[in-house]
N, C-alpha and C positions, 0 to 999 in steps of 0.2 A: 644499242640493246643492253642490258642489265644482265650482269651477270651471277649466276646463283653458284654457292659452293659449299655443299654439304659434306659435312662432316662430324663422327660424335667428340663430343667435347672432354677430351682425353691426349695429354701428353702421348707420343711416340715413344714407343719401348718395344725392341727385338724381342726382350725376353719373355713377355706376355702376352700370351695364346687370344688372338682375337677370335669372339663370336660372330657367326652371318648368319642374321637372319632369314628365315625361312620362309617365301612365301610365293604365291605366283608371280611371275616375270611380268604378266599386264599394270599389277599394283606396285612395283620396285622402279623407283626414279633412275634415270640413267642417261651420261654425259650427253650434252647436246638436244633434252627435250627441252622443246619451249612451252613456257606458259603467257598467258594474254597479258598475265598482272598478277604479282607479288601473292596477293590474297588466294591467287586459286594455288599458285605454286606451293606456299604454305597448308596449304588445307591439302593440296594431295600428299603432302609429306606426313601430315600429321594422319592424313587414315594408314599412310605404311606403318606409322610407328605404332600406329595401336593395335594394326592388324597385327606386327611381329611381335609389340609385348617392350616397347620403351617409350621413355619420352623424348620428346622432341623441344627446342628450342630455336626462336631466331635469333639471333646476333649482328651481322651487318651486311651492308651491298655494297658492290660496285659496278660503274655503269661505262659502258663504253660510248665511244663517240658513232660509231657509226649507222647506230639505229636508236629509236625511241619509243617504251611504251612496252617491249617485250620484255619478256625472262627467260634465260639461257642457262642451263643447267654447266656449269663449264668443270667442277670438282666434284664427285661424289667417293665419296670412301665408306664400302660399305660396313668392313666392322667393326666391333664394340669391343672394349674388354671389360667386360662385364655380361651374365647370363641375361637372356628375356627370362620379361615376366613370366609365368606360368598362366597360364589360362583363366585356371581356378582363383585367381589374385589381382586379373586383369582391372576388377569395377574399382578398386584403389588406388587407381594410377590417377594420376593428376588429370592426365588430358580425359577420363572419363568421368570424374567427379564435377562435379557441376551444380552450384545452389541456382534454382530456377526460378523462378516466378512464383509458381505455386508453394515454396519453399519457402520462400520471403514473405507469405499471404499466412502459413502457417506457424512461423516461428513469429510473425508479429503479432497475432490473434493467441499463443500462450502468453507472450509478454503482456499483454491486456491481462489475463486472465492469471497473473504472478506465477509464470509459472517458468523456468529456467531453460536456455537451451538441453543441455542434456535431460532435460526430464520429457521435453519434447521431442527432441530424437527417437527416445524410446516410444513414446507414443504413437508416433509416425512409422516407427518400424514393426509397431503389430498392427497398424491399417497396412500397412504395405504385404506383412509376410516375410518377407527373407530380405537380410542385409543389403545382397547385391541388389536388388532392387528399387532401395532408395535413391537411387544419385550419386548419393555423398555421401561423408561420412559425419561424427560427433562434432568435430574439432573445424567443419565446416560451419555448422549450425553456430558452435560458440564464437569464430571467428567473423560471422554476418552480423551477430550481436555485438559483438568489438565495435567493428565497423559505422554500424547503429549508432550507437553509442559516442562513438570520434565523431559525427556528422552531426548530432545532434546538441554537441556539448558546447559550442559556440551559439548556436539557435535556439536551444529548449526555450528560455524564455520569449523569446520573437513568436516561434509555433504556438505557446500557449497563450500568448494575447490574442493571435491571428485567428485561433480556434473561438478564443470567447467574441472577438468582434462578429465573426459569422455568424455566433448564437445569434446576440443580442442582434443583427440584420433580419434576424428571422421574426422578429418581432412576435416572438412566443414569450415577451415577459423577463427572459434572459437580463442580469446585472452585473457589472460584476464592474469592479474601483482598482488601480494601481499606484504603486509610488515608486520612483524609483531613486538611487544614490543618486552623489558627486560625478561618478563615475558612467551615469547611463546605466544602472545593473540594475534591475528590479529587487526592491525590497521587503516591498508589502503586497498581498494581492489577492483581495476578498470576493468571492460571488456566491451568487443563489438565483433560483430560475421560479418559473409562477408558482408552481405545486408546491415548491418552501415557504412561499410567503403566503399564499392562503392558508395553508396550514398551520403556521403560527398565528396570524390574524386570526381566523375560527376558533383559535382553542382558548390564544388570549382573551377573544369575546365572549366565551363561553365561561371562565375563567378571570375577571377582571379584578378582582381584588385581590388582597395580602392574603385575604383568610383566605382564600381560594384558588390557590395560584400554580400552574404549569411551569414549572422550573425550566430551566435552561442552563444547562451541561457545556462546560466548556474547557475541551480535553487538549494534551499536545503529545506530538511525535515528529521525531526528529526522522531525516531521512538520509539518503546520500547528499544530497545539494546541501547537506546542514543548515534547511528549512525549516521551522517550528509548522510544525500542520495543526492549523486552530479549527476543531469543528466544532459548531454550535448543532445544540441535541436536545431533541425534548422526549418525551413518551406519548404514545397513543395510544389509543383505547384498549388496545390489547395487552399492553403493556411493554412493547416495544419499541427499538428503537424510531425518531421522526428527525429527519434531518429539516434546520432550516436554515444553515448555510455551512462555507468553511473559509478559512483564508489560511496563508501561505504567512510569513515572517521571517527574518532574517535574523531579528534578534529580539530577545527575550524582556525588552525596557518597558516605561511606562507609555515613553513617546509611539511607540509601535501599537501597543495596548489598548493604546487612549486612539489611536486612526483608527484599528480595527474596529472598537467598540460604536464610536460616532460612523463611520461607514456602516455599518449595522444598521443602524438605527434607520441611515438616509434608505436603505434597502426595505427594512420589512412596517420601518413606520413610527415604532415606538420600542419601548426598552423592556424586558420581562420583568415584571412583578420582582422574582426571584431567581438568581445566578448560583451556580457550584460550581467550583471551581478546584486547581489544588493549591501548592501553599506557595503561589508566588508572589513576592512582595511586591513585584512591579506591576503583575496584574491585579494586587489588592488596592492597590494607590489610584489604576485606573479607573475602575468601576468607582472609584468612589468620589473623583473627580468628573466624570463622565456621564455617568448614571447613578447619580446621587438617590434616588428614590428607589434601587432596587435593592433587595436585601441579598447581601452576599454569605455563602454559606462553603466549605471547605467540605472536599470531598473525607470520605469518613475513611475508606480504601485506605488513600494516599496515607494518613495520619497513623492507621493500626500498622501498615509497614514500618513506620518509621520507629513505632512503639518498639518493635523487636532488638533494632537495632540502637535506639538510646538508653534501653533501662539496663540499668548495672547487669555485668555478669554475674553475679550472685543470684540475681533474680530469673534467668532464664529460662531457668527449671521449675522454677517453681507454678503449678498448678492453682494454689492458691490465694497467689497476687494476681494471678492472670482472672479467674473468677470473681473476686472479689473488684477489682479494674473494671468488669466488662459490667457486672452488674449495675452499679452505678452510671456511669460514663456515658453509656448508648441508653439509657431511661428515657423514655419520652414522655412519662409520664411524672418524672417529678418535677419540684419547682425549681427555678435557680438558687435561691440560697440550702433549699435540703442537697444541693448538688453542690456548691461550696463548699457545705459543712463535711460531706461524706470525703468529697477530694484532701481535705487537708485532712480529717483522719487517719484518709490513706497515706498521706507522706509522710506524716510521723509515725504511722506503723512502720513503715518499712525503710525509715531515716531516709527519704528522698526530698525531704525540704529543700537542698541545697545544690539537687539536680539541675542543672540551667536548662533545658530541654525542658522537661517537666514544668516548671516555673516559666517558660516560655508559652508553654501551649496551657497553661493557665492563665496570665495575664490577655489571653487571645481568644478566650473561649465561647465568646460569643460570638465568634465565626466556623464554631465546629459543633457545641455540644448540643443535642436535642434540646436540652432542658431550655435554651434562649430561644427556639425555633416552637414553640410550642401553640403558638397563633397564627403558624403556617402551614396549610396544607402540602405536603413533599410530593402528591400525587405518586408515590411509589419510591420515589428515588429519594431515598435514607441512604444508600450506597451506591456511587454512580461507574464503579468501574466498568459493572458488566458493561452500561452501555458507553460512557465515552469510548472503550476499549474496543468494541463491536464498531461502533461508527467508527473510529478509524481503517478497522477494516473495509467496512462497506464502500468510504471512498478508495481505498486501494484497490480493488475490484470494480465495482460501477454503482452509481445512486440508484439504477434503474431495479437493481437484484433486492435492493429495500422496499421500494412502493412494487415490486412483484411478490414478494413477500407479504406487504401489509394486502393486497388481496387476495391472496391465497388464504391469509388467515381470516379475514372476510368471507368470504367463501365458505371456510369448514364452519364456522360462527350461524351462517345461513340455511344449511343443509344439515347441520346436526345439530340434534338435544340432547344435552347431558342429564344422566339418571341423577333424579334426585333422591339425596340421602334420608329424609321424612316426608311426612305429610302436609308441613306443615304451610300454609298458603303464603306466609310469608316466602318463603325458598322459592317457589314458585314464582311470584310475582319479580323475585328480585331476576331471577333467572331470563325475564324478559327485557330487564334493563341494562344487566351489563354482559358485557362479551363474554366468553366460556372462557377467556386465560384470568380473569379477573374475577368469575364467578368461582373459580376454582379457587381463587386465594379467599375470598369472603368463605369460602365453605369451609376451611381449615381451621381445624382448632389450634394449630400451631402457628398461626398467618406469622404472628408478630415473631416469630423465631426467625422469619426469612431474610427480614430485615435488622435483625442484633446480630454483630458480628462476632465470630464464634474467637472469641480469645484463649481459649485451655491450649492454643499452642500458635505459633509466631513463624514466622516466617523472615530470617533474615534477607534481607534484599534491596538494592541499591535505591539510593531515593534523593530527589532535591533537596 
């Protein structure tokens, strides 16, 4: 028989007053009970301690020769030097905390949803009502996510191939290409599902030439895995954002660049007319190795940050070089060489000839300035941050929250008519062609202000 020997885990000391706790003699272990097996013996010890107000722990057995299979209670000592818990205190005890099932269902449906253990805690605890009633406590929540987290960090990439193999088994269209190092590590790792690739197909057909062309946005975000997240982004009729894929990277090269872009292509078909992009060299080299027939254009965003932070501190302040900058610069209406001649005006006004930045983004300017892009339709996007910066979000949340969106906005498009500002039948007719987020900018006497970007002040801020 197996012998059990309770006792709390505390040096012997004369001098300090032991506690006994309180409670009915039915629930209180005592020398010479047997238990069947280990497990029940432990479970009644542990309702004593919760019923008195401590914890319990096991530590070891010994087992005697003359029996098999039982447990024999042979040492109990019942007390503590230490108080029980109080009552009111009890649900904080270890042995009553407990992350459950439904705990784990909940803290992984906010991690979907970017949202932190503790900020899920609290949210959990105004569905619940009162503290003691959760289970557990914060530091339980953040420690399942540790956990999470440890378990996944040797598999995240395994899980994430094993998730896309099961798309694409569903045979809804589902694609998606990897590559991985020397080392077996995943490097590269592009996909897109039907609804992205029709959608870019339709708009391209709709859209098939230079004059007439649906851009394609192509943003980055770095994450904890020190991932580059490439999403490719178009606009739709609304003028929002249209996802028609993303891929994953590891580094920032032409080699990586040049897969992603050719994987593209094997996905939706063909290459967009027109790309924007921001000011990476390695991404410049690939598109133009790659997808030699599309026209590459630098996001405009990227470049006015940069502005702040290259032109002389003398000029920071100044109101006047910032108006007189923007005036010109962002024109879409004048020619390249009236946009030449205005640029180097500007540098000998304000002695910036010999700016390397400035003389950089001159030598380069016909991947930024309207005035080369002027036989191209931008379909809206003269400035791409809203939306590559929006579509990064969207994949951090779920693709699905975008095409729920773009019918929603469908929807209010179908069921309402916007008041027209005259009589005039033209309004009217146009009002039947394009959607209410588009009809509203056609109706704007300021439209072309939404897209010049407001330079009378700068923004310092970090930038490639």
């Amino acid at each position: 028989m197996f012998a059990l020997h309770i006792y709390p885990a505390y040096e012997e000391d004369e001098t300090v007053e032991l506690t006994i706790p309180e409670c009915e003699s039915k629930s209180k272990p005592f020398v010479g009970q047997i238990f069947p097996n280990l497990d029940v013996g432990c479970e009644f010890y542990d309702d004593y301690a919760e019923l008195c107000g401590f914890t319990s722990r096991k530590s070891t057995s010994t087992k005697d020769d003359d029996d098999f299979g039982m447990y024999k209670v042979r040492t109990f000592i019942e007390g503590h030097n230490h108080a029980m818990v109080p009552t009111v205190s009890r649900h904080l005890m270890p042995v009553n905390r407990n992350v459950t099932p439904v705990h784990e269902m909940w803290i992984t449906s906010a991690i979907k949803a970017n949202i932190g253990p503790i900020r899920s805690f609290r949210m959990y605890r105004e569905i619940m009502g009162e503290c003691e009633d959760i289970g557990c406590v914060s530091n339980d929540f953040k420690n399942f996510v540790r956990d999470l987290n440890v378990y996944a960090l040797d598999s995240d990439a395994h899980m994430i191939l094993q998730t896309f193999m099961n798309k694409k088994e569903l045979g809804n269209g589902f694609q998606y290409f990897y590559d991985v190092d020397d080392e077996n590590r995943l490097r590269r790792l592009i996909w897109t599902d039907e609804v992205s690739v029709k959608n870019y197909k339709y708009l391209v057909k709709l859209c098939p030439s230079t004059q007439h062309t649906i851009p394609t946005v192509i943003g980055n975000c770095s994450n904890r895995y020190k991932m580059i997240f490439t999403p490719f982004t178009g606009r739709d009729n609304h003028g929002k954002c249209l996802s028609f894929g993303a891929a994953i990277i590891s580094r920032e090269d032409v080699d990586s660049y040049s897969w992603v872009l050719e994987k593209f292509v094997e996905c939706v078909g063909n290459a967009p007319p027109l790309l924007i992009t921001d000011q990476d060299p390695g991404l410049k080299k690939a598109v133009a190795a790659v997808w030699p027939q599309t026209r590459h254009r630098y996001c405009t965003w990227h470049i006015t940050m940069k502005v702040a932070e290259k032109m002389p501190q003398r000029l920071r302040d100044s109101t006047e070089f910032k108006t007189n900058f923007g005036n010109f610069v962002w024109s879409e209406f004048d020619e390249p060489a009236v946009f030449e001649e205005n640029w180097k005006n500007l540098m000998d006004e304000y002695d910036l000839s010999d700016n390397r930045w400035f003389s950089d983004m001159f030598d380069d300017r016909s991947h930024w300035i309207p005035a080369y892009f002027r036989d191209v339709s931008m379909s809206g996007l003269f400035r791409t941050t809203s939306l590559s910066e929006s579509e990064n979000s969207y994949f951090k949340r779920a693709l699905e929250a975008q095409r729920h969106n773009y019918h929603k906005t469908t929807f209010a498009d179908e069921t309402r008519v916007l008041p027209m500002k005259t009589r005039l039948k033209i309004e009217k007719h146009a009002a039947t062609i394009y959607t209410n987020n588009i009809f509203k900018e056609v109706k704007s006497w300021k439209k072309m202000e939404k897209f010049k970007p407001k330079l009378t002040s700068f923004e310092v801020g970090s930038s490639k």
